[in-house]
The first five atom37 places (N, CA, C, CB, O) and aatype in JSON, in Angstrom:
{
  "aatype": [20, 20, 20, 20, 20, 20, 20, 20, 20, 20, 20, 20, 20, 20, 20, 20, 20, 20, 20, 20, 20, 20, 20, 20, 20, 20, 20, 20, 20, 20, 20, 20, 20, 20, 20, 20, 20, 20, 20, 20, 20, 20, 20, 20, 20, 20, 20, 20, 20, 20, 20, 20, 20, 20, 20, 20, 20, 20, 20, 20, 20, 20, 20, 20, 20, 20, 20, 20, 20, 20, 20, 20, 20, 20, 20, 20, 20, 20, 20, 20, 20, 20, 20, 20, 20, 20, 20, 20, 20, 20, 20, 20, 20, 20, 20, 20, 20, 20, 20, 20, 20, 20, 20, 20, 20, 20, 20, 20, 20, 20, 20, 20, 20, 20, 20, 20, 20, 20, 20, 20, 20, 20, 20, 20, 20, 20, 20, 20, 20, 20, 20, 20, 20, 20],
  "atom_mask": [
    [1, 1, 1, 1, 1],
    [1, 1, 1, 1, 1],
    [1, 1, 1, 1, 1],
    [1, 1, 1, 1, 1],
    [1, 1, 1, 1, 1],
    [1, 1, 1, 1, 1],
    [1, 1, 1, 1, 1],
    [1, 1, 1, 1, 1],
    [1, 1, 1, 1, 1],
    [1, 1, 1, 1, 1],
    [1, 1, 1, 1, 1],
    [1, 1, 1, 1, 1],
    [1, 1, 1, 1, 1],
    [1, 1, 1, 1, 1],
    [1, 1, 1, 1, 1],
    [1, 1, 1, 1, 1],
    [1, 1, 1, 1, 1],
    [1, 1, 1, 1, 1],
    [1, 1, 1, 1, 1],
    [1, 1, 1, 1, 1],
    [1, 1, 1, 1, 1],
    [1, 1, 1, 1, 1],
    [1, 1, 1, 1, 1],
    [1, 1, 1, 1, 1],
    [1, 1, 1, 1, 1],
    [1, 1, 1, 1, 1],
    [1, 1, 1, 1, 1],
    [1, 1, 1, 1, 1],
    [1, 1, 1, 1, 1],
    [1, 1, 1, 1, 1],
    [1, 1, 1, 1, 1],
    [1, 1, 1, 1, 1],
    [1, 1, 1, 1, 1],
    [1, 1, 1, 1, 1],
    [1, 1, 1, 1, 1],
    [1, 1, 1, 1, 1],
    [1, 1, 1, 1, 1],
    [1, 1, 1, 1, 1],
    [1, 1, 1, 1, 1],
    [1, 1, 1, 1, 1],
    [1, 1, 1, 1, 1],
    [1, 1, 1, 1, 1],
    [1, 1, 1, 1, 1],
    [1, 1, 1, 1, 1],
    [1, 1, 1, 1, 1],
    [1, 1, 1, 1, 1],
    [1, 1, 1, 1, 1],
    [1, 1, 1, 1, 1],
    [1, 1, 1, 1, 1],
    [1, 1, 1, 1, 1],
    [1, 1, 1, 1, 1],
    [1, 1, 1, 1, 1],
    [1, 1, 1, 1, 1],
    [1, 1, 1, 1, 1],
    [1, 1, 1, 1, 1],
    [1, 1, 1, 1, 1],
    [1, 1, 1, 1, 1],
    [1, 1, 1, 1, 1],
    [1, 1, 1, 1, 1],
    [1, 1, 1, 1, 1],
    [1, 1, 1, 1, 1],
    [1, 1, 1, 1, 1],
    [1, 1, 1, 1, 1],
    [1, 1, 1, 1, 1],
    [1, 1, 1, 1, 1],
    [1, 1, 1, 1, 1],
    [1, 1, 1, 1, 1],
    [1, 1, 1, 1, 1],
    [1, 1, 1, 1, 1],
    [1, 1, 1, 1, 1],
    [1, 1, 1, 1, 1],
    [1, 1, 1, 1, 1],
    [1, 1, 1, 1, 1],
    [1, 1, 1, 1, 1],
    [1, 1, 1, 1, 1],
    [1, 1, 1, 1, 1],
    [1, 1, 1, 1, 1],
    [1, 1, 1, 1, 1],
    [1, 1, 1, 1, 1],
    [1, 1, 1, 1, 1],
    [1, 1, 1, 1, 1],
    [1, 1, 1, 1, 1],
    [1, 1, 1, 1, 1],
    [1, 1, 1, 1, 1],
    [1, 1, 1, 1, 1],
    [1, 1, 1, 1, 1],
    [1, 1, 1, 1, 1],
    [1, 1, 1, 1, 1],
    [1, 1, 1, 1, 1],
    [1, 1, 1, 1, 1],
    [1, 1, 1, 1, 1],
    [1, 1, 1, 1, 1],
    [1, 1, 1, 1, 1],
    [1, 1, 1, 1, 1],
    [1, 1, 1, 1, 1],
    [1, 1, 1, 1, 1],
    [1, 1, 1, 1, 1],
    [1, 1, 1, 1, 1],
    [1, 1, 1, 1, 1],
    [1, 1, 1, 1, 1],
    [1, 1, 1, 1, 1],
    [1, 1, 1, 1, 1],
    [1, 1, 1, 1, 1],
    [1, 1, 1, 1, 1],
    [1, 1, 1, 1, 1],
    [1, 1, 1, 1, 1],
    [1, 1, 1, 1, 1],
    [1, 1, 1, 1, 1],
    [1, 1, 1, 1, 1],
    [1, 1, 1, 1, 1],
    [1, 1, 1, 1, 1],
    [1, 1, 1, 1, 1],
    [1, 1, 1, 1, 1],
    [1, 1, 1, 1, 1],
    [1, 1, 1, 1, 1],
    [1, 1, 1, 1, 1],
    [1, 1, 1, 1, 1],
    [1, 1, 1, 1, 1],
    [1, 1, 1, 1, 1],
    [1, 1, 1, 1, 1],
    [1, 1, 1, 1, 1],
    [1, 1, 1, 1, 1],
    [1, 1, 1, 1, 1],
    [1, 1, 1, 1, 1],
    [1, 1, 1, 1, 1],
    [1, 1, 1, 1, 1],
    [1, 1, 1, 1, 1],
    [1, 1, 1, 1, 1],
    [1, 1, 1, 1, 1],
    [1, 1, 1, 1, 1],
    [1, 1, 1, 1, 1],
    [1, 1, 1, 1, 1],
    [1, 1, 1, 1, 1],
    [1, 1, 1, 1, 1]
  ],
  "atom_positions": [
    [[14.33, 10.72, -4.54], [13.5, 9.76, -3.82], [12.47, 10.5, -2.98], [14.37, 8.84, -2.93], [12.72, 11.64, -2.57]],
    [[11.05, 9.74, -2.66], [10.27, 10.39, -1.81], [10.5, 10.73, -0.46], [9.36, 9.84, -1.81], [11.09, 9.88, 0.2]],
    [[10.2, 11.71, 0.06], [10.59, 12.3, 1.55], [9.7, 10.27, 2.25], [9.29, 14.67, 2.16], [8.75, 9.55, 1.95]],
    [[11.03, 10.28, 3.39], [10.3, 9.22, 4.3], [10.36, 9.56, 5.72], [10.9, 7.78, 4.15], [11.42, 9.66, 6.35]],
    [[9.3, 9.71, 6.14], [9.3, 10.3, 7.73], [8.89, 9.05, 9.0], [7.92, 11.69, 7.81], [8.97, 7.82, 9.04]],
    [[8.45, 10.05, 9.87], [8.48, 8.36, 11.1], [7.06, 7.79, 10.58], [8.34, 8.72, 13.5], [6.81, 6.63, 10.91]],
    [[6.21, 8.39, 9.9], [4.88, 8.17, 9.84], [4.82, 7.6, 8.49], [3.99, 9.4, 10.1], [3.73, 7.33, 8.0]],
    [[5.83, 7.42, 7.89], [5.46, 6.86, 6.4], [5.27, 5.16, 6.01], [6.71, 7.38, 5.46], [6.11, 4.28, 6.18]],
    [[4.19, 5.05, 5.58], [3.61, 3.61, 5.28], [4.39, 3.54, 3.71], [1.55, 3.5, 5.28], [4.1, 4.4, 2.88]],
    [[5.44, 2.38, 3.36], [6.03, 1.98, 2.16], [5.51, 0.79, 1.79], [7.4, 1.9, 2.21], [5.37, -0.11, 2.62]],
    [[5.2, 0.66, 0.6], [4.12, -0.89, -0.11], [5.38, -0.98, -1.33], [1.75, -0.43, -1.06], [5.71, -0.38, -2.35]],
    [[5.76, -1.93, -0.66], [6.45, -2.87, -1.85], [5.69, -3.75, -2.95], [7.26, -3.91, -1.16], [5.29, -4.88, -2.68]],
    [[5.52, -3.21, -4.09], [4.98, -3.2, -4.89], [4.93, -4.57, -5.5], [5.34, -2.28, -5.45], [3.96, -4.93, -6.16]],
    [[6.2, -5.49, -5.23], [6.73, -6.72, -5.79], [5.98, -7.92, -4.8], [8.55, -6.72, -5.73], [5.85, -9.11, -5.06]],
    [[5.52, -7.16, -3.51], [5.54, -8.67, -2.52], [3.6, -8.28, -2.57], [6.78, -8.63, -0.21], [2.99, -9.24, -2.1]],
    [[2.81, -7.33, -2.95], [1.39, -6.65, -2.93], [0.84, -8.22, -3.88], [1.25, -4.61, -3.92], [1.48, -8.54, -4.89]],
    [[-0.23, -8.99, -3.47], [-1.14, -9.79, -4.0], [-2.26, -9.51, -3.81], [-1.04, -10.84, -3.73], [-3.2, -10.29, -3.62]],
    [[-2.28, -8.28, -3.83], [-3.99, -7.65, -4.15], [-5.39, -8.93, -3.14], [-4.33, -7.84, -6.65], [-6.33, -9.57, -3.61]],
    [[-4.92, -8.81, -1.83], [-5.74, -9.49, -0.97], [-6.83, -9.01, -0.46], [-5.18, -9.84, -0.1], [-7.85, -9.65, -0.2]],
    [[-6.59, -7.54, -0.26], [-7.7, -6.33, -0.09], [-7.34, -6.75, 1.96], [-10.0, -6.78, -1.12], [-7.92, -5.98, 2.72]],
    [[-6.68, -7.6, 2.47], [-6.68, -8.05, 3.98], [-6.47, -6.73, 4.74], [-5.45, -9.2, 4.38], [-6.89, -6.36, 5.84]],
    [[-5.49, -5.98, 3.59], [-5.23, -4.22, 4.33], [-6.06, -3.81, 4.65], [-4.79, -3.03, 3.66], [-6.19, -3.39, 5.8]],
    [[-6.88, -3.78, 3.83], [-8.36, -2.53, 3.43], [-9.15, -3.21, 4.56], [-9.45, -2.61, 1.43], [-9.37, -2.35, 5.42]],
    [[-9.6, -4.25, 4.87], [-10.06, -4.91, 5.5], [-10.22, -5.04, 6.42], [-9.93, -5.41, 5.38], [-11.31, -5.27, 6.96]],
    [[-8.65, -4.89, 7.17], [-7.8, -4.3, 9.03], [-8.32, -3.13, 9.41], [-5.89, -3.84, 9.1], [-8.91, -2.79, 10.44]],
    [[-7.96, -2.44, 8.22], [-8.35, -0.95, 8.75], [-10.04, -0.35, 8.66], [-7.4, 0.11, 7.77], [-10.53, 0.62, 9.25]],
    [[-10.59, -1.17, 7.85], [-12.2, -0.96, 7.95], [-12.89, -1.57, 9.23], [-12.93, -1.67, 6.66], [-13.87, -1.12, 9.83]],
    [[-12.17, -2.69, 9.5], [-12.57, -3.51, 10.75], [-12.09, -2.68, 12.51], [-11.61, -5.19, 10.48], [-12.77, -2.41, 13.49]],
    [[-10.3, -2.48, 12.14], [-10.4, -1.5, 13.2], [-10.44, -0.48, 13.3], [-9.86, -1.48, 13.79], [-10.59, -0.03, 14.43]],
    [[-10.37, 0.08, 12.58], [-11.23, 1.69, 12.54], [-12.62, 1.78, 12.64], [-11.06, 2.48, 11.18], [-13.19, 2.86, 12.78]],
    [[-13.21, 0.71, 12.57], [-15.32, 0.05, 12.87], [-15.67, 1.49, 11.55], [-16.57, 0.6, 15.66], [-16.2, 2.55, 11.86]],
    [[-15.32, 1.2, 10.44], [-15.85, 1.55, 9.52], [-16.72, 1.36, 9.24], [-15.52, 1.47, 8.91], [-16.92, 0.15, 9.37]],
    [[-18.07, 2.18, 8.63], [-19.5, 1.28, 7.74], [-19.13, 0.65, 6.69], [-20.75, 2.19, 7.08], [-18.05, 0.69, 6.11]],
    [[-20.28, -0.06, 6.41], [-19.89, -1.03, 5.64], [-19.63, -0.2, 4.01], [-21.1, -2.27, 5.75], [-18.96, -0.73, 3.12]],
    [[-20.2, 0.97, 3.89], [-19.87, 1.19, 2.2], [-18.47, 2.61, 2.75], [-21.92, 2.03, 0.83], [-18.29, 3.57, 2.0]],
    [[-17.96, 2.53, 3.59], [-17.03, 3.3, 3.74], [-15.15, 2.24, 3.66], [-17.57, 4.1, 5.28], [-14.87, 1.13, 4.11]],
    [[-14.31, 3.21, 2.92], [-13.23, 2.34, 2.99], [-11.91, 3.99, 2.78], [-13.36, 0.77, 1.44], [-12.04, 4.9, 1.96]],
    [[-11.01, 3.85, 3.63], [-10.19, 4.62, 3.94], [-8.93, 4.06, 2.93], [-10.06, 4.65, 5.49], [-7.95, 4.8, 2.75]],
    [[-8.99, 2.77, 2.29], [-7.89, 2.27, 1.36], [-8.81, 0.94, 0.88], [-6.19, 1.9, 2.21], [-9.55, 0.15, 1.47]],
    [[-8.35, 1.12, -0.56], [-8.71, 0.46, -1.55], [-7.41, -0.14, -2.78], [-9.76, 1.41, -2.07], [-6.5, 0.55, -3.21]],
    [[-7.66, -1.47, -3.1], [-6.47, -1.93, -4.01], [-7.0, -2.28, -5.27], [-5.66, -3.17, -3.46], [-7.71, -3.27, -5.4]],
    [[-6.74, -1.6, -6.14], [-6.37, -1.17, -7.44], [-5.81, -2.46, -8.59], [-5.19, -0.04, -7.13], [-4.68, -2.6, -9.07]],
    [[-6.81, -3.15, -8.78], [-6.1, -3.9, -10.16], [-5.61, -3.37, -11.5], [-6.98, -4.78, -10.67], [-6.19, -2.62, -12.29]],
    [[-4.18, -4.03, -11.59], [-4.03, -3.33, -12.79], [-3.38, -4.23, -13.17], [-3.51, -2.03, -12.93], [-2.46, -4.88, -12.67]],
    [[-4.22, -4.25, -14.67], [-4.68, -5.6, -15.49], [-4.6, -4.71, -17.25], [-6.8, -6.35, -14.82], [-3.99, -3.77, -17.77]],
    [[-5.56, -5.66, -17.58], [-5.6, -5.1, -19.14], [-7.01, -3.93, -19.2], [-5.89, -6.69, -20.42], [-7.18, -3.47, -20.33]],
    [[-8.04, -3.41, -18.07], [-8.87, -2.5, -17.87], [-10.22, -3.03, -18.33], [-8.42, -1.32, -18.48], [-11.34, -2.51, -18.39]],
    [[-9.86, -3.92, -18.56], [-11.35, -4.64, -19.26], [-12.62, -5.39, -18.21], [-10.75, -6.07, -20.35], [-13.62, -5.97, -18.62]],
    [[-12.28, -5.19, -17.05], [-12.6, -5.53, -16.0], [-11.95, -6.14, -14.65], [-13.23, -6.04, -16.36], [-10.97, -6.85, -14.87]],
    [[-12.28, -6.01, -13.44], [-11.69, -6.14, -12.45], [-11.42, -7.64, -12.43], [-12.38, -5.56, -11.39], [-11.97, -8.73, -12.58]],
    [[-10.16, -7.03, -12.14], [-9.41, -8.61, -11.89], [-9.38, -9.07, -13.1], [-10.19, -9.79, -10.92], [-9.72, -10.24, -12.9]],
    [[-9.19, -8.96, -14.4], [-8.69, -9.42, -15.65], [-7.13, -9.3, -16.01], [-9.42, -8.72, -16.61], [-6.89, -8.13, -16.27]],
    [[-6.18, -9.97, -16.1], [-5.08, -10.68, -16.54], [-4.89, -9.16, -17.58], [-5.38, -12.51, -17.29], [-5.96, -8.65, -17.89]],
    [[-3.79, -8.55, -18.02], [-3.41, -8.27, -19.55], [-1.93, -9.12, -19.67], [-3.21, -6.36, -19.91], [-1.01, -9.44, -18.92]],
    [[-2.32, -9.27, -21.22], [-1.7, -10.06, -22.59], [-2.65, -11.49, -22.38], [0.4, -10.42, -22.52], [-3.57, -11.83, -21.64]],
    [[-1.73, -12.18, -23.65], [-2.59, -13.13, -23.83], [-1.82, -14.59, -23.01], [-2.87, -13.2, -25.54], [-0.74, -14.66, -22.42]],
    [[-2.9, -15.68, -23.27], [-2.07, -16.72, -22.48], [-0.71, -17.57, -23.43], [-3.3, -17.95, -21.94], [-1.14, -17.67, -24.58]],
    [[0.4, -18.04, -23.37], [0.82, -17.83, -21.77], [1.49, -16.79, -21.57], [1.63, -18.85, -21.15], [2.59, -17.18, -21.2]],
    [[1.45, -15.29, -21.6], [2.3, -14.45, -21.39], [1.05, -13.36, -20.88], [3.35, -14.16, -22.7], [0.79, -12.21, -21.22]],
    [[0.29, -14.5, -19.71], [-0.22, -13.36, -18.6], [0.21, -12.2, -17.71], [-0.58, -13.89, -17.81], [1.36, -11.87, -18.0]],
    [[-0.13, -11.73, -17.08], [0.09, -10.72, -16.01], [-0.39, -9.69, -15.38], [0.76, -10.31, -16.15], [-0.79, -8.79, -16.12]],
    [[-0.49, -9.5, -14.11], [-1.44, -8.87, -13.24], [-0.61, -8.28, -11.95], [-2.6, -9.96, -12.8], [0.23, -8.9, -11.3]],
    [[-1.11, -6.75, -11.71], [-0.36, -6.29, -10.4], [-1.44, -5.79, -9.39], [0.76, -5.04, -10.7], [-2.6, -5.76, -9.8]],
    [[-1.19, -5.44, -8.26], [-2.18, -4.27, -7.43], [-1.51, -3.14, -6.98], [-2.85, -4.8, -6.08], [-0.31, -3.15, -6.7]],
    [[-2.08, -2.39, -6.92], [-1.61, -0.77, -5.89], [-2.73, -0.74, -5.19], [-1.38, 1.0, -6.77], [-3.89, -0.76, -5.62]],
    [[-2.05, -0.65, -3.19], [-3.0, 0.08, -2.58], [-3.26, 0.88, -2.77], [-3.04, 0.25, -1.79], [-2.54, 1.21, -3.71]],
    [[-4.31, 2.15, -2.38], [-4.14, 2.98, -2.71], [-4.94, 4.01, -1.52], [-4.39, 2.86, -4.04], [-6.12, 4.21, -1.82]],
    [[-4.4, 4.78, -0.03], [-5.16, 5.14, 0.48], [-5.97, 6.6, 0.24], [-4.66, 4.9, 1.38], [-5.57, 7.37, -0.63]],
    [[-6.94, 6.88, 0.93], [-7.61, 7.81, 0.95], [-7.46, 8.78, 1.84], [-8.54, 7.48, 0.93], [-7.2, 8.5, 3.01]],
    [[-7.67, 10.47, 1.28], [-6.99, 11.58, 2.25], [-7.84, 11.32, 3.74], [-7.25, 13.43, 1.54], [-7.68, 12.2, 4.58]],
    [[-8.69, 10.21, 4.09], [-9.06, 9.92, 5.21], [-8.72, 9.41, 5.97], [-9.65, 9.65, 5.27], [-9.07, 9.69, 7.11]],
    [[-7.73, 8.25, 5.65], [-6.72, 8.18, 6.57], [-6.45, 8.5, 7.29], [-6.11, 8.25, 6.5], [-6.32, 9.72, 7.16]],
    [[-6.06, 8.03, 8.71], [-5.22, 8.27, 9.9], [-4.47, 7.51, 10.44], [-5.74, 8.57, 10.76], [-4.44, 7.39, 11.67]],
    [[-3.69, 6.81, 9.56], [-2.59, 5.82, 9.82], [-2.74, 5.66, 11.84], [-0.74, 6.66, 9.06], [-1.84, 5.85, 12.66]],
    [[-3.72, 5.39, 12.02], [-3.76, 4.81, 13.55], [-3.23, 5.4, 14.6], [-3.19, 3.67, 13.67], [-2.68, 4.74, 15.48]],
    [[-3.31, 6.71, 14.65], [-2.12, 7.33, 15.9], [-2.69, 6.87, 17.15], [-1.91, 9.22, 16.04], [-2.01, 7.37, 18.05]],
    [[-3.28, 6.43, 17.45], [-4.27, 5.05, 19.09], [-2.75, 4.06, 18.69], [-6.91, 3.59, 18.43], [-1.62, 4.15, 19.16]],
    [[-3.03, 3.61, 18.18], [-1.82, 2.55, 18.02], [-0.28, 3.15, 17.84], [-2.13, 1.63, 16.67], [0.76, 3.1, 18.51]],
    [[-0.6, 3.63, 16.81], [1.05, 4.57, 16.81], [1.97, 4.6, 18.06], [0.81, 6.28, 16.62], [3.05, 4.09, 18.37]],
    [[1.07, 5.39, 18.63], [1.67, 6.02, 19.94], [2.01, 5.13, 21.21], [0.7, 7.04, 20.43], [2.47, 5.45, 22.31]],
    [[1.72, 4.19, 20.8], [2.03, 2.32, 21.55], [2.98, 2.5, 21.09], [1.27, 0.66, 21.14], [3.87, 2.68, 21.93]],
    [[3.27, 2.54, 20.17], [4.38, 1.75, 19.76], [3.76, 0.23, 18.64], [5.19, 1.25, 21.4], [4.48, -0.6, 18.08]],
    [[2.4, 0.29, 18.63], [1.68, -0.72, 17.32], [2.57, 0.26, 15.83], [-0.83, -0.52, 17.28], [3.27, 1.26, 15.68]],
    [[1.75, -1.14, 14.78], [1.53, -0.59, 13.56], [0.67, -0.4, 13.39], [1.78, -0.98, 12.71], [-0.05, -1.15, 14.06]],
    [[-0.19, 0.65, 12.46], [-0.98, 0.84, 11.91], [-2.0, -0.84, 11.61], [-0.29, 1.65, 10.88], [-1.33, -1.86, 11.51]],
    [[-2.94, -0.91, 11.54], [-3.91, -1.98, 11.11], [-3.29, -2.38, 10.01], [-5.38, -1.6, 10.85], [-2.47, -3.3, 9.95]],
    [[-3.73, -1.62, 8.99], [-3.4, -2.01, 7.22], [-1.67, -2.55, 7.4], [-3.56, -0.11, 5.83], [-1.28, -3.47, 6.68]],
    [[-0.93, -2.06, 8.16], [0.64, -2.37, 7.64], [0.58, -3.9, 8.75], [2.24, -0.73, 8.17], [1.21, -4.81, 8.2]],
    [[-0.03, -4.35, 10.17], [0.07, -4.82, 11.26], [-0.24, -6.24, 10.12], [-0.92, -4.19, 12.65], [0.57, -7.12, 9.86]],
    [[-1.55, -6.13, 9.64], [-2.4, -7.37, 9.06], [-1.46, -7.92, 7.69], [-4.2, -6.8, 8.54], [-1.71, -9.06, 7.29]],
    [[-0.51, -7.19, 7.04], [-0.14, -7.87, 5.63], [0.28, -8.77, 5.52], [0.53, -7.45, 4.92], [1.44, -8.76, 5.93]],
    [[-0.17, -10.09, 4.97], [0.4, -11.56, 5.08], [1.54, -11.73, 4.61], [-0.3, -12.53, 4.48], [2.38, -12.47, 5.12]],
    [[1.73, -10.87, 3.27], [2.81, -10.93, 2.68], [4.46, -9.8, 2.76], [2.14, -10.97, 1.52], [5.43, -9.59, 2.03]],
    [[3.88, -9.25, 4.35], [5.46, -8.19, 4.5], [5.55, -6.87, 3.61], [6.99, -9.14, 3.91], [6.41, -6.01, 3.82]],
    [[4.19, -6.73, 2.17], [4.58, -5.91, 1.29], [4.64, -4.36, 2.01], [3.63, -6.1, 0.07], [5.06, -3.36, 1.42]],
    [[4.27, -4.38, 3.0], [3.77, -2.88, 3.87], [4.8, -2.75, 4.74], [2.24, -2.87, 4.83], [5.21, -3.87, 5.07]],
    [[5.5, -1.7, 5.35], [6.4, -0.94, 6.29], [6.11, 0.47, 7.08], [7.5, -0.7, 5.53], [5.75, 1.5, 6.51]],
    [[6.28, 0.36, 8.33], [5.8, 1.97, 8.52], [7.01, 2.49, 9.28], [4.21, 2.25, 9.5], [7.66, 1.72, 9.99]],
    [[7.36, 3.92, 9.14], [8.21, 4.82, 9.96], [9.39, 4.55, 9.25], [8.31, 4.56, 11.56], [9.69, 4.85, 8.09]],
    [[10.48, 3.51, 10.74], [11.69, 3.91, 10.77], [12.06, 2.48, 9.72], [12.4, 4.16, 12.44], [13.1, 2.41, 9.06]],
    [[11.13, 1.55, 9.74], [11.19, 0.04, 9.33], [11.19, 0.5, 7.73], [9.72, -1.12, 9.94], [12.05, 0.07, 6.96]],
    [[10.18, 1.36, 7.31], [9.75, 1.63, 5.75], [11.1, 2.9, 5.71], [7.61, 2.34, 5.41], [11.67, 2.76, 4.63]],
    [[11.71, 3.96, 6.48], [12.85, 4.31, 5.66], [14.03, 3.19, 5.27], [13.48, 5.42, 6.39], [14.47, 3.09, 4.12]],
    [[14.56, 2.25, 6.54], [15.76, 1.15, 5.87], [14.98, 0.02, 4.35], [16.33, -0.24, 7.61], [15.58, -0.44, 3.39]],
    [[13.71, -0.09, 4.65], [13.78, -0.79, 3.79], [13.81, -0.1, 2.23], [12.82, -1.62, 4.1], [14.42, -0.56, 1.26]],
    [[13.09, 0.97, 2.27], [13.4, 1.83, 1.2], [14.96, 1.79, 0.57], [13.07, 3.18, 1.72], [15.27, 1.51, -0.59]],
    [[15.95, 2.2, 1.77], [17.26, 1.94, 1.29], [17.55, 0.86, 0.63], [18.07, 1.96, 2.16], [18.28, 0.87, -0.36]],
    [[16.82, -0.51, 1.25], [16.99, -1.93, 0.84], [16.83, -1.89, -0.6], [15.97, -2.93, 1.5], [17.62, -2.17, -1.51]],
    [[15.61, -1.48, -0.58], [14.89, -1.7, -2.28], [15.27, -0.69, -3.32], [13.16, -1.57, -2.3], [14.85, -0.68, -4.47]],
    [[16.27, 0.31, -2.65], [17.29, 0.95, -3.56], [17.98, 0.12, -4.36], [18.23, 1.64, -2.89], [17.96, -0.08, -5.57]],
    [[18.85, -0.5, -3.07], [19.91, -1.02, -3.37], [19.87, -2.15, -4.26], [20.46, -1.27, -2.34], [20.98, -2.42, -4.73]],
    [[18.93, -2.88, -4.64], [18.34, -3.76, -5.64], [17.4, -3.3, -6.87], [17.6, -4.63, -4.89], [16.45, -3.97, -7.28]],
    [[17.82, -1.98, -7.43], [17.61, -1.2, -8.52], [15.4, -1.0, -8.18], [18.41, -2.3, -10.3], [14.49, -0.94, -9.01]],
    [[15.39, -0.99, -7.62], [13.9, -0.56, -7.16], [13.63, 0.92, -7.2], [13.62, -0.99, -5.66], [14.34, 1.76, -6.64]],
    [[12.43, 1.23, -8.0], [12.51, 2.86, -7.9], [11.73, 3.08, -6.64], [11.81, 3.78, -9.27], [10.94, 2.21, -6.27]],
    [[11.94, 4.59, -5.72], [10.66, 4.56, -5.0], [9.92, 5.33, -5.32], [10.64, 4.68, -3.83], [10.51, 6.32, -5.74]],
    [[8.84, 5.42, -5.36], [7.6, 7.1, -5.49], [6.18, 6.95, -5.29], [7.49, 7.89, -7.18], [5.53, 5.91, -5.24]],
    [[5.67, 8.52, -5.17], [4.54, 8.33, -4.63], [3.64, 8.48, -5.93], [4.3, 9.27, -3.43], [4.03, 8.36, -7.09]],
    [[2.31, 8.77, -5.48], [1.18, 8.94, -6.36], [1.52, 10.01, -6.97], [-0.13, 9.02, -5.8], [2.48, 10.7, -6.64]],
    [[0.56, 10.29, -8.14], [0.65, 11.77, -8.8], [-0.69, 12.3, -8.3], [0.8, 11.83, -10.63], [-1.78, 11.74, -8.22]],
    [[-0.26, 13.68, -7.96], [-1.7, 14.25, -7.49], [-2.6, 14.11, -7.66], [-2.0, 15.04, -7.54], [-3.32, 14.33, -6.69]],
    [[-3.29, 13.67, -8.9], [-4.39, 13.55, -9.17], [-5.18, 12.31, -8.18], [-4.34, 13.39, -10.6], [-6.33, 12.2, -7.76]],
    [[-4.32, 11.73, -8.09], [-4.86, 10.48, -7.43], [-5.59, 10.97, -5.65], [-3.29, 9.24, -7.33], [-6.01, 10.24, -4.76]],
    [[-5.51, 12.12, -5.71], [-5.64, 12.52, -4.41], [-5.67, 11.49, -3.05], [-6.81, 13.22, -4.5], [-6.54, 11.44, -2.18]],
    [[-4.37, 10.66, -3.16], [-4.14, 9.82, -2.08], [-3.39, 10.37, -1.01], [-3.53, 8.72, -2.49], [-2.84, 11.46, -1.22]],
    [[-3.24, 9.79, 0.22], [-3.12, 10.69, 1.58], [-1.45, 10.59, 1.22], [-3.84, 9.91, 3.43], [-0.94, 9.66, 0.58]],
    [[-0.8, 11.63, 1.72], [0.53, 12.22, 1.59], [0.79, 11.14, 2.79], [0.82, 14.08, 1.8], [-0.03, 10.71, 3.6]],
    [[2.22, 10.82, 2.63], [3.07, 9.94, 3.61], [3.0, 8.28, 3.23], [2.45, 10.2, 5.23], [2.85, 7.44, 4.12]],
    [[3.12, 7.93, 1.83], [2.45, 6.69, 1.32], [3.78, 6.71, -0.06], [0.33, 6.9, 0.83], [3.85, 7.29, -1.15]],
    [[4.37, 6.08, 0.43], [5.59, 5.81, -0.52], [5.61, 4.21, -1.46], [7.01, 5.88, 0.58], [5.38, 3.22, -0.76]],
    [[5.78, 4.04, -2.45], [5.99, 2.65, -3.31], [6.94, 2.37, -3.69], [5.43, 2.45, -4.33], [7.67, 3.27, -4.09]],
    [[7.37, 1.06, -3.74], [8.68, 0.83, -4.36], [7.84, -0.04, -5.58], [10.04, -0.07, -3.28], [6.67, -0.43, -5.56]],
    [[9.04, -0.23, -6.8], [8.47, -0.96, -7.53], [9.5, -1.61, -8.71], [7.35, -0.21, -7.97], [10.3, -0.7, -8.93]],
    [[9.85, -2.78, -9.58], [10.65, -2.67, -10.5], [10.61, -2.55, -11.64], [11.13, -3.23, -10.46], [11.66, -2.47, -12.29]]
  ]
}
């Protein structure tokens, strides 16, 4: 399983509806420019264009992966409150966890045959960014 530390942001892969509201928190409170984005979500579909469905109907289907950037700074202004991070604070849907919350739940989503892992290097996404998924 992936190393999980106090700083680790976990995206449950099952509860992610590709809202972009993450990307959004953290562009807003981080006062990002407007063509700058520290995390971006990833359709993955049939590749034929964004936001396209793969298979045919009725045996649609569609997922997202956040996916952050080595620019990142998971919020240490907030951290150190005792906040969450923006991107994990804003998720409507719970799919995000940070620290001590994203190691138990990791255990959680063990325990319900969930794999966890991170990116493959290539993806050059910021280290401390764990996924569960089934």
């Amino acid at each position: 399983m992936a190393e999980i530390t106090n700083d680790t942001i976990l995206v449950n892969l099952q509860r992610c509806t590709g809202c972009w509201t993450c990307s959004l928190a953290c562009k807003v409170g981080n006062k990002l420019p407007d063509d700058k984005y520290w995390l971006t979500v990833r359709t993955l579909g049939s590749g034929e264009g964004i936001d396209r469905p793969a298979g045919v109907w009725p045996d649609l289907h569609m997922s997202w992966i956040p996916i952050w950037s080595q620019l990142c700074v998971k919020c240490p202004a907030r951290t150190a409150e005792g906040e969450l991070p923006y991107c994990v604070n804003s998720c409507p849907n719970d799919a995000l966890t940070f620290g001590e919350d994203a190691k138990a739940m990791a255990e959680e989503l063990k325990q319900r045959d969930f794999r966890i892992f991170t990116l493959p290097s290539f993806e050059n996404s910021k280290d401390g960014i764990v996924y569960g998924s089934k």
